[in-house]
C-alpha positions as CSV (number, residue, x, y, z in Angstrom):
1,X,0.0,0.0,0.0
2,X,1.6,3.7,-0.9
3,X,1.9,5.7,2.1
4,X,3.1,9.5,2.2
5,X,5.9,8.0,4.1
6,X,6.9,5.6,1.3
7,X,6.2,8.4,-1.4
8,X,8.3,11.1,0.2
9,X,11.4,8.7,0.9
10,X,10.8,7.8,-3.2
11,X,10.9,11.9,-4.0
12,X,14.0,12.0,-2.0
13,X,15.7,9.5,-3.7
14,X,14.6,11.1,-7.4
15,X,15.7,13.9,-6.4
16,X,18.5,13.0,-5.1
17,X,20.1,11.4,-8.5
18,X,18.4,14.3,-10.4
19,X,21.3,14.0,-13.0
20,X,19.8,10.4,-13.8
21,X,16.3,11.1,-13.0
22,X,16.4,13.9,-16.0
23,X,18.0,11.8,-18.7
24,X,14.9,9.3,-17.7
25,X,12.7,12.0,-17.7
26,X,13.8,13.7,-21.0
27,X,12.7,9.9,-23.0
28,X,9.5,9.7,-21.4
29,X,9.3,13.4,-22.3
30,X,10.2,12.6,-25.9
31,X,7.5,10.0,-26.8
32,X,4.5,11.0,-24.9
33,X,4.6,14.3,-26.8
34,X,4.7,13.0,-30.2
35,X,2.1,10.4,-29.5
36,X,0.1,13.3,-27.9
37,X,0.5,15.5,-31.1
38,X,-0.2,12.5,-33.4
39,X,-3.3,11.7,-31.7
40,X,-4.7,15.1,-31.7
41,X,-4.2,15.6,-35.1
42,X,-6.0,12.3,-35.3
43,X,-8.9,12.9,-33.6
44,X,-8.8,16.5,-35.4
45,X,-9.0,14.6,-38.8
46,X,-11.8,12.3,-37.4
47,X,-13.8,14.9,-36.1
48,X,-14.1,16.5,-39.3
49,X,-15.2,13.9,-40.8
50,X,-17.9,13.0,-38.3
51,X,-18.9,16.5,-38.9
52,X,-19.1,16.3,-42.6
53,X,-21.0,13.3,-42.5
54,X,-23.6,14.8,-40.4
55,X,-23.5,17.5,-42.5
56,X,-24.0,15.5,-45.8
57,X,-26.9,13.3,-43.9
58,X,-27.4,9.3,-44.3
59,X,-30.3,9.4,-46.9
60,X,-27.6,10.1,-49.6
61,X,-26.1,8.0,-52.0
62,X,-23.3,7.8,-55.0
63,X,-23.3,6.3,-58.5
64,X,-19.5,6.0,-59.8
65,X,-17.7,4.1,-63.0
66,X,-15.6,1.4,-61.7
67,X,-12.1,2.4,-61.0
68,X,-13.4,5.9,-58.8
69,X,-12.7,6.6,-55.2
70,X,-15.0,9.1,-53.7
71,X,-13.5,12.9,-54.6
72,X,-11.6,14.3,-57.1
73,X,-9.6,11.7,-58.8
74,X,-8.7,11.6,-62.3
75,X,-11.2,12.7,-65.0
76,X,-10.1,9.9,-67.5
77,X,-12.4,7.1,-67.7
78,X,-13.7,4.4,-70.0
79,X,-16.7,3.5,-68.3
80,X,-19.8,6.6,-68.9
81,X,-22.7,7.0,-67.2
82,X,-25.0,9.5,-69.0
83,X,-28.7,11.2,-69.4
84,X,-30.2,7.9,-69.9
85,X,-28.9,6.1,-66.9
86,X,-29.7,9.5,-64.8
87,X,-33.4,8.5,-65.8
88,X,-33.3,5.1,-64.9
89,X,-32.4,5.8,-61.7
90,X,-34.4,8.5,-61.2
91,X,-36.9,5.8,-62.3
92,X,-36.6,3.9,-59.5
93,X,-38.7,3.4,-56.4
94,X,-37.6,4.9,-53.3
95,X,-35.3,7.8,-55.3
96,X,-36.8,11.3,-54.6
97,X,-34.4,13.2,-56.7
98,X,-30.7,12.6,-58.8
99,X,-28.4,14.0,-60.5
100,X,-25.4,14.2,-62.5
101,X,-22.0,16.0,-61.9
102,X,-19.5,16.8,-64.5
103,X,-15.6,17.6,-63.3
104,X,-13.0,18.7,-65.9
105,X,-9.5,19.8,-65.2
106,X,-9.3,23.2,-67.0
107,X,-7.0,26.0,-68.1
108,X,-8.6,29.1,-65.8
109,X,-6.8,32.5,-66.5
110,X,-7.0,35.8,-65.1
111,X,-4.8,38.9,-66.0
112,X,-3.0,37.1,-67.6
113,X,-2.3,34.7,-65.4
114,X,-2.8,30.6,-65.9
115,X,-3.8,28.2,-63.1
116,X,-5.2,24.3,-64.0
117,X,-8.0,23.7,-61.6
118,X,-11.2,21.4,-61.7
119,X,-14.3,23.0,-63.0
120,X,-17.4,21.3,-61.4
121,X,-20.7,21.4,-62.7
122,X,-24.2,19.9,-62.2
123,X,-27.7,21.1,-62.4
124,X,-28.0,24.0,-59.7
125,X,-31.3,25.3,-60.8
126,X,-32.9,22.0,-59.9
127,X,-30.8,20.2,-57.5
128,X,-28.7,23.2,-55.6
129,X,-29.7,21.3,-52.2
130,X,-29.0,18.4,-52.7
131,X,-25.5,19.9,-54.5
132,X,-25.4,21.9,-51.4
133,X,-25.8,19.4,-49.1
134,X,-23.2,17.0,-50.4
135,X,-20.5,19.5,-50.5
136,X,-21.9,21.2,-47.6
137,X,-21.2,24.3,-50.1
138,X,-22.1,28.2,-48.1
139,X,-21.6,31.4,-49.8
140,X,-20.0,33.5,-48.2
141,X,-20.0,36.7,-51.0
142,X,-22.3,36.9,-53.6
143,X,-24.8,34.6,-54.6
144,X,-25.2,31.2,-55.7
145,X,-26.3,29.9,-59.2
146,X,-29.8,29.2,-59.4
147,X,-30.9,29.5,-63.2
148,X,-29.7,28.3,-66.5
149,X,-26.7,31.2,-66.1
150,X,-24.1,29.7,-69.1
151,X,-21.4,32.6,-69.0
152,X,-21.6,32.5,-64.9
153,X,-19.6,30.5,-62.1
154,X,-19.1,30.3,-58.0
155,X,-15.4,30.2,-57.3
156,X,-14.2,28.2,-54.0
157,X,-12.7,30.2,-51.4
158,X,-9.1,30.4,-52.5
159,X,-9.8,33.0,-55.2
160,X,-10.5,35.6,-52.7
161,X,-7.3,34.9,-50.9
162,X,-4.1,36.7,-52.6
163,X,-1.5,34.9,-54.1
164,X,-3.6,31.6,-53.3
165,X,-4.4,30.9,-56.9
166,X,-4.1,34.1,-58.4
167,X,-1.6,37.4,-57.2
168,X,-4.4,39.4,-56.6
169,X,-7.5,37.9,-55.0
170,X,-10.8,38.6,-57.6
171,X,-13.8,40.0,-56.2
172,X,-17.9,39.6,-57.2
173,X,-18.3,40.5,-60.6
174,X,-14.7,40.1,-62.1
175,X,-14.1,37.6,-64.9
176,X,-11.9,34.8,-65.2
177,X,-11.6,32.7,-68.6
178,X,-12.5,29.3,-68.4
179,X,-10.9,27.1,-71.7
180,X,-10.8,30.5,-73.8
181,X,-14.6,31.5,-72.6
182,X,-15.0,34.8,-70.4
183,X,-17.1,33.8,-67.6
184,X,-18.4,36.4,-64.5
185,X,-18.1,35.7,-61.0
186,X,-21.3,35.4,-59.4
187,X,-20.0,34.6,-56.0
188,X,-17.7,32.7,-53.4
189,X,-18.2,29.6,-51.2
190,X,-16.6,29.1,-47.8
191,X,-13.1,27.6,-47.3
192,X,-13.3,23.4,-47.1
193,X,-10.2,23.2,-45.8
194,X,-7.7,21.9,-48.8
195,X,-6.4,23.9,-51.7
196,X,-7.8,21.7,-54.2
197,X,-11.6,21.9,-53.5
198,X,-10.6,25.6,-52.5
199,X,-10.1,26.2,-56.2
200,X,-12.7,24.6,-57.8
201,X,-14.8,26.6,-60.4
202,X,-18.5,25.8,-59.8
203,X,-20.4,26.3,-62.9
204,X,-24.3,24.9,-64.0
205,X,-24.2,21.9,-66.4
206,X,-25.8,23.3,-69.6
207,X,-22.5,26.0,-69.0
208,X,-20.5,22.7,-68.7
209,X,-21.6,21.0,-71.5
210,X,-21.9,23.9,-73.7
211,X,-18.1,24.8,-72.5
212,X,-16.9,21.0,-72.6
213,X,-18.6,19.2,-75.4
214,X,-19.8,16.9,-72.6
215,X,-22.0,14.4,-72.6
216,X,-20.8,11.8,-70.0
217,X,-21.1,12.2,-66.1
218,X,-17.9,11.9,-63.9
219,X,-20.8,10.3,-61.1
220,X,-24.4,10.6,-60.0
221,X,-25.9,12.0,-56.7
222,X,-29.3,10.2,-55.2
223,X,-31.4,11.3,-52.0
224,X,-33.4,8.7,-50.7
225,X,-37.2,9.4,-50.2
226,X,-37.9,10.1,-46.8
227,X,-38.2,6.2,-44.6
228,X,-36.4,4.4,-47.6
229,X,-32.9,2.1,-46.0
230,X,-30.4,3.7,-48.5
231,X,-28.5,0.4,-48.1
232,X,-31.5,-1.2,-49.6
233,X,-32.2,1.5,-52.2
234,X,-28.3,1.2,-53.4
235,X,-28.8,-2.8,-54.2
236,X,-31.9,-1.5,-55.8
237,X,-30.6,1.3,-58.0
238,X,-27.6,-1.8,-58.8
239,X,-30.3,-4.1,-60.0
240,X,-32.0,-1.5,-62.2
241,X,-29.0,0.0,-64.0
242,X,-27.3,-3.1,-64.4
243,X,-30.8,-4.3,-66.4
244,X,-30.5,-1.1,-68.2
245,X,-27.1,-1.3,-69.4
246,X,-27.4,-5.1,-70.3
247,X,-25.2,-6.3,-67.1
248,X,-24.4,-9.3,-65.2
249,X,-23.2,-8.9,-62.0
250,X,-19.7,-9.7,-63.1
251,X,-20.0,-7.3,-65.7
252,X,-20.9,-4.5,-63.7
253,X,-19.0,-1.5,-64.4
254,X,-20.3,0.8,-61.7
255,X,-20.6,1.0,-58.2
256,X,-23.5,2.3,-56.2
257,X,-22.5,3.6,-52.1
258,X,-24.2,5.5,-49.7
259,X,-22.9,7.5,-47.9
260,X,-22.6,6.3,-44.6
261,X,-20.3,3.4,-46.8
262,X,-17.8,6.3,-48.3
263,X,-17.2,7.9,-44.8
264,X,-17.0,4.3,-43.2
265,X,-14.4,3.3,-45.4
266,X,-12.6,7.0,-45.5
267,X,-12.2,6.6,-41.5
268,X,-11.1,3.1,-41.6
269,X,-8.3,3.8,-44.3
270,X,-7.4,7.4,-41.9
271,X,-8.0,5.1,-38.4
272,X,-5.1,2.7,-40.2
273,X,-2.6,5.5,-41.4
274,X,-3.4,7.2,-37.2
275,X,-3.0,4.1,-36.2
276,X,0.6,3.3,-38.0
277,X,2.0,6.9,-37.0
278,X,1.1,6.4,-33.4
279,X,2.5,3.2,-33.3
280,X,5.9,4.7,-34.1
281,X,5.3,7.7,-31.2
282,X,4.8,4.3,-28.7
283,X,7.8,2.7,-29.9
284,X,10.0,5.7,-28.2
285,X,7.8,4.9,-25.0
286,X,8.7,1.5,-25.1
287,X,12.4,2.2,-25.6
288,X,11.7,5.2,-22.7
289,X,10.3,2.3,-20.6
290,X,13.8,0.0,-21.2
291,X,15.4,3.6,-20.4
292,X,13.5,3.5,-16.7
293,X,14.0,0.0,-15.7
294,X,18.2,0.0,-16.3
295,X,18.0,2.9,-14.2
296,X,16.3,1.6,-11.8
297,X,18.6,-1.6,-11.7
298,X,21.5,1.0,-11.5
299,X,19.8,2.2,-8.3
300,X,19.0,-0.7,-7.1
301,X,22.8,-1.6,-7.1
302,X,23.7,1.5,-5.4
303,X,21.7,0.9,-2.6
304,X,21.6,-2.6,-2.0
305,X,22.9,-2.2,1.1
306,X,20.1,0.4,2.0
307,X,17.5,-2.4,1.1
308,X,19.4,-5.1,3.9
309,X,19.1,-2.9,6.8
310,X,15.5,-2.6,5.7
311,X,15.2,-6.1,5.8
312,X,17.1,-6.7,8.9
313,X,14.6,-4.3,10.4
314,X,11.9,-5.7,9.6
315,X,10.7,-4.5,6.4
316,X,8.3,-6.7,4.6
317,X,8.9,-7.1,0.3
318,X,5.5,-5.0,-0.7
319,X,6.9,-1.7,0.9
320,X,10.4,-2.3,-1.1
321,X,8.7,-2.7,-4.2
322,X,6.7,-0.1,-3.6
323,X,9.2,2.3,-3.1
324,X,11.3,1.6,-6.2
325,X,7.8,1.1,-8.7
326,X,7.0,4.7,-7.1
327,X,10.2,5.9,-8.0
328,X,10.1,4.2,-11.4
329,X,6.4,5.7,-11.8
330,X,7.0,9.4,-10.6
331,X,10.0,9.4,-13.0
332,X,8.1,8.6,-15.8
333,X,5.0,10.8,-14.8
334,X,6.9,13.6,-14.6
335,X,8.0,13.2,-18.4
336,X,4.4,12.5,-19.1
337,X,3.2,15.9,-17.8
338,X,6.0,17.8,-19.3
339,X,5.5,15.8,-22.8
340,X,1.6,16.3,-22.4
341,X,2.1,20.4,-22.3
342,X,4.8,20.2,-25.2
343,X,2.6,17.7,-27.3
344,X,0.3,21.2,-26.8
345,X,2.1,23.2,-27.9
346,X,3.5,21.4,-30.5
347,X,0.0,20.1,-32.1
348,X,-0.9,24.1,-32.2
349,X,1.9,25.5,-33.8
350,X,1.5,22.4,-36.4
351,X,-1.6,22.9,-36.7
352,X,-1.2,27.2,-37.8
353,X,1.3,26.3,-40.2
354,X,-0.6,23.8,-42.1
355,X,-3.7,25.9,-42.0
356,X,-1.7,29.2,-43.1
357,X,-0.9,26.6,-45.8
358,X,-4.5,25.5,-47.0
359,X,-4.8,22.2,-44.8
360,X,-7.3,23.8,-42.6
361,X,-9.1,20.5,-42.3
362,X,-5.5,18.9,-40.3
363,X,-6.8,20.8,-37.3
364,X,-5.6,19.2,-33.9
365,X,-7.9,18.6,-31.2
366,X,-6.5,18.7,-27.4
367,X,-9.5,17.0,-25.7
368,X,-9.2,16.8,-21.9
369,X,-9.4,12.9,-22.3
370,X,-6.5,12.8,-24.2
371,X,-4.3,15.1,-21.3
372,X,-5.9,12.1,-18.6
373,X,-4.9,9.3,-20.7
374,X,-1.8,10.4,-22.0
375,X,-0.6,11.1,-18.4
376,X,-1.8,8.1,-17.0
377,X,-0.3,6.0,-19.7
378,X,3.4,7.9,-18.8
379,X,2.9,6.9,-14.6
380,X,1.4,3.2,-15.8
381,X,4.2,2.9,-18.5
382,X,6.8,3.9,-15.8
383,X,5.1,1.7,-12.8
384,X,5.7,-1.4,-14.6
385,X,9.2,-0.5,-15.9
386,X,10.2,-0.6,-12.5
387,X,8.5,-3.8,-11.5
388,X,10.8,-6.5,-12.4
389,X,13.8,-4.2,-10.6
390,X,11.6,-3.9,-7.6
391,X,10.4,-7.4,-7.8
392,X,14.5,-8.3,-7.4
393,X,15.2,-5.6,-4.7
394,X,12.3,-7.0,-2.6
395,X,13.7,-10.7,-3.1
396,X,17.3,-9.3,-2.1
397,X,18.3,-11.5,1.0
398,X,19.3,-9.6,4.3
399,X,22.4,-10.8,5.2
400,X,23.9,-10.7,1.3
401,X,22.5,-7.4,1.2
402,X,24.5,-5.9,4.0
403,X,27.9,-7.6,2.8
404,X,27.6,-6.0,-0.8
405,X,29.9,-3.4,-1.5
């Protein structure tokens, strides 16, 4: 049982060897603030995404060609998906609304300037909230497209920012030319947090296709009608447009997801990669933990003949092991409190410098859970360190004891 007795006669002793007790310190120091900083920007990362998904809402779903992830990969593909499979899925029971979405990687230029962005377009006069909810798109100046505007476009948040895309930031009203065509700035969304979709160049779809020569969807949107599983619904909307385009199942060239399924398998792939990174901040721990228990050996040696007279007056083994676990475990709880408040620190001036850089989404979050845990882990981590050396100091016998020199 730890007494105050036991645990100032430990402090003494730490103190005492401060030398030591600091190099011990200084690795416990090292590894609980870089699993502390990876962790926060961890949890940062995953609570953006639980926010975006709440954002987006479960009753959506997504129609891609084979060979897509979910975002802005590469605009070359051999599977299509047009207007006619838009209607059959819009055909479907249980579908209260689709649409498509076009994405081109374009020349944009302004004052002479040239910057190759992706141009997004989709039908905003009939399907702005679904668009809107998807991309949890705000404006933030101006106004958003609502008609049939072809010579019109919403820029992402970048543009308004100088020397983010352009020298100068552009403004409501300016025009920038989109493959050779002049088009007006309508308005701005809010920053997503990336400098890709931060440069995106919204425009309708008739503007698109008029633009583009296109005729092929990069993917589909679906919202589910209200009560309608849209796990069901995306086995349903399979079954039709695979009749449609004369399909077997092993010829299927599509993929239907909802939502729920995109973000499940974005967190798993991020929960892996947070997982990997913090497994190297643990590995200093462990090798902080090695660290503790030869110096505790070291100390044990030095006062070997300390622990005889114990035992020749009586000292039972739990109050020796005690004392050197205590010692092992203040050690390391130290470096846990002063790797907790740099793994602070650290973790916000990380997390300016990647936002200042576009990466506003990689923003840590410091929960109080994490400052508990990471500083219980540090004393815990320490405390068994030291137990096989206090194990051994406890098992010392008297008499050899008080003859070691």
């Amino acid at each position: 049982m730890i007494t105050w007795a036991l645990l100032w006669y430990s402090l003494q002793h730490v103190w005492k060897r401060r030398t030591r007790s600091l190099l011990t310190v200084v690795s416990v120091f090292i590894g609980i603030a870089a699993i502390t900083t990876l962790i926060s920007f961890g949890y940062g990362i995953s609570s953006y995404v639980s926010d975006m998904s709440q954002k987006m809402g479960n009753d959506k779903l997504i129609i891609q060609p084979r060979g897509f992830g979910f975002g802005p990969p590469s605009t070359e593909s051999n599977v299509k998906l047009d207007e006619d499979d838009l209607d059959a899925v819009r055909g479907v029971n249980g579908v209260k609304e689709a649409t498509g979405i076009y994405v081109m990687s374009a020349q944009v230029e302004h004052d002479e300037q040239k910057k190759y962005v992706n141009v997004f377009g989709s039908d905003f006069d009939n399907y702005h909230e679904l668009i809107d909810e998807v991309y949890t798109l705000k404006v933030v100046e101006g106004k958003e497209l609502r008609g049939n505007e072809v010579n019109q476009a919403v820029l992402a948040y970048n543009y308004l920012v100088d020397k983010k895309i352009f020298e100068k930031a552009l403004e409501v009203g300016d025009s920038i030319t989109v493959n050779g065509q002049d088009i007006k700035i309508a308005g701005f969304y809010e920053a997503f947090g990336n400098p890709q979709d931060d440069s995106v160049v919204y425009m309708n779809a008739n503007a698109m296709e008029k633009l583009f020569g296109l005729k092929n969807y990069y993917f589909m949107l679906v919202r589910a009608e209200p009560g309608e599983n849209p796990t069901t619904l995306a086995e349903e909307i399979a079954d039709e447009l695979r009749d449609h385009r004369h399909q077997s199942t092993a010829q299927q060239d599509f993929f239907v997801q909802t939502f729920e399924q995109v973000i499940a398998t974005f967190s798993t792939v991020l929960n892996a990669i947070t997982g990997v990174v913090i497994l190297l901040g643990f590995i200093s721990v462990v090798v902080a933990a090695v660290n503790i228990t030869n110096t505790m050996y070291a100390t044990i040696l030095e006062r070997t003949k300390e622990i005889g007279v114990f035992k020749a007056i009586g000292a039972r083994n739990g109050p020796i092991r005690v004392i050197f676990m205590l010692e092992s475990g203040l050690l390391s709880l130290v470096g846990g409190v002063l790797g907790v408040i740099a793994g602070y620190f650290i973790s916000q001036l990380a997390g300016s410098v990647i936002s200042a850089a576009g990466f506003s989404i990689f923003t840590p979050v410091f929960s109080w859970w994490l400052v508990v845990g990471s500083i219980s882990f540090a004393f815990g981590i320490g405390v068994l360190a030291g137990f096989l050396p206090a194990y051994r100091a406890s098992r010392l016998p008297p008499v050899k004891a008080l003859r070691y020199e």
